[in-house]
LUMDREN-595477 format. One line per 5 residues: their letters; for each residue y, z, x of C-alpha. Coordinates in steps of 0.25 Angstrom, whole numbers. Each point is the difference from the previous one (the first is absolute). Example, Ala and Ser with C-alpha at 12.3 -4.5 7.8 and 13.67 -1.06 7.14 Angstrom:
as) -18,31,49 | 14,-2,6
END
This chain:
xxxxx) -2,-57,-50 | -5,11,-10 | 4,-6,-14 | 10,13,-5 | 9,-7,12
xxxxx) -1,-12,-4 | 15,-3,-7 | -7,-12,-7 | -7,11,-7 | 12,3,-10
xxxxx) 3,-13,-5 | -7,-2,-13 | -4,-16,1 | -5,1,13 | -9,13,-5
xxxxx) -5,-9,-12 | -2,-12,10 | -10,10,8 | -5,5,-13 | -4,-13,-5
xxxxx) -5,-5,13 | -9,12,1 | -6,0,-14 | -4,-15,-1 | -7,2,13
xxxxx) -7,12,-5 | -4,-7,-15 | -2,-14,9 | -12,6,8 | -6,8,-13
xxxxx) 1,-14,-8 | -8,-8,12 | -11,8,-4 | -3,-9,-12 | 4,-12,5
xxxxx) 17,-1,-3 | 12,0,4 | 12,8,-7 | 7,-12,-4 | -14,-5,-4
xxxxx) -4,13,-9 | 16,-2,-8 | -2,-12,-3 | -14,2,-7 | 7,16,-6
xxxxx) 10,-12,-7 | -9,-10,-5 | -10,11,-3 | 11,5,-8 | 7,-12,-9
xxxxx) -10,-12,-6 | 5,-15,3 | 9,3,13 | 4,-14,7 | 1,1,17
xxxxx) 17,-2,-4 | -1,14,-8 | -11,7,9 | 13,-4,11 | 13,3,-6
xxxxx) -7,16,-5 | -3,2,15 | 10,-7,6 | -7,-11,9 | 3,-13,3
xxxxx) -8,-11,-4 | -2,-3,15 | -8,13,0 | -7,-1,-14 | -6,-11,3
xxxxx) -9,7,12 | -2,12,-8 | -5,-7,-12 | -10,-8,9 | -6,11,7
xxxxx) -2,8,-15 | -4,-13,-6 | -9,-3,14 | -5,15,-1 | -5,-2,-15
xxxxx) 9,10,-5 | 10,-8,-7 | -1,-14,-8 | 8,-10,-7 | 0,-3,-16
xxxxx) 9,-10,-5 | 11,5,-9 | 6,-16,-3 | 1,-13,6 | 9,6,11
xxxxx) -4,14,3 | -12,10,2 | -2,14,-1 | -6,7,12 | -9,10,-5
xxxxx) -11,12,4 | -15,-5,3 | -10,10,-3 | -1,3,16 | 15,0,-1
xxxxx) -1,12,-11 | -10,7,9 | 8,-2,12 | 12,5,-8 | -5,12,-5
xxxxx) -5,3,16 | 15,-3,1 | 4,11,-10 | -9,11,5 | 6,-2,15
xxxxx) 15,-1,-4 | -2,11,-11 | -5,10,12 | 9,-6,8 | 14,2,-10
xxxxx) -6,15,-2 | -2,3,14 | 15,-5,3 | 6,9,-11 | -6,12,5
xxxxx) 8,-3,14 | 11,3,-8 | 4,14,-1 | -4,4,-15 | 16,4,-5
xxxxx) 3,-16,3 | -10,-7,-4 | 8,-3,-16 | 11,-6,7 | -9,-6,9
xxxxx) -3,-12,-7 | 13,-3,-9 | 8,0,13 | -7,-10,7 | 0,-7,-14
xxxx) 16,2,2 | 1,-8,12 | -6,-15,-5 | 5,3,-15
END
């Protein structure tokens, strides 16, 4: 069924669904290239980004479970590109190692073609509105 008859095609959430779905794929294959996974490469954007972040913080700003931290820390941890330093007794900081910040800034270059790439899909009179909308719907 060609897509312009399809009725799902006017409802807004299933278009966002498909639209998310297709991008993460896209930006999924271009981050493999240097070793990461997209949840891999926000994770090491936010503790690239704040000192002294504990694996609690590093969960609640992205919204993942512990369950799930646990695993993506390991692997970062395993991979060399994160590292523990202990804040207190009870609590440590994960932070960047210097392959970390290589890997990140690999990271940054990828996303950064890929964040361009995806506004120019968009026709040039929405692109300001672009971004506070989407902002709109998960403020």
């Amino acid at each position: 069924m060609p897509e312009t008859d399809n009725p799902l095609t006017i409802l807004p959430g299933y278009l966002l669904r498909r639209s998310a779905n297709a991008m993460m794929g896209e930006l999924r294959d271009r981050l493999s290239s240097v070793g990461l996974r997209v949840t891999d490469a926000t994770v090491l954007i936010l503790i690239g980004g704040e000192n002294e972040l504990t694996a609690s913080q590093i969960g609640r700003a992205l919204d993942i479970q512990r369950a799930n931290m646990v695993p993506i820390l390991s692997r970062l941890e395993s991979d060399g590109l994160v590292m523990r330093k202990p804040l207190d007794r009870r609590s440590q900081a994960i932070v960047l190692s210097e392959k970390g910040k290589k890997r990140l800034a690999e990271a940054f270059s990828i996303i950064d073609r890929f964040e361009q790439e995806l506004l120019e899909r968009i026709p040039a009179e929405h692109r300001d509105h672009f971004i506070p909308a989407l902002r709109a719907l998960i403020e």
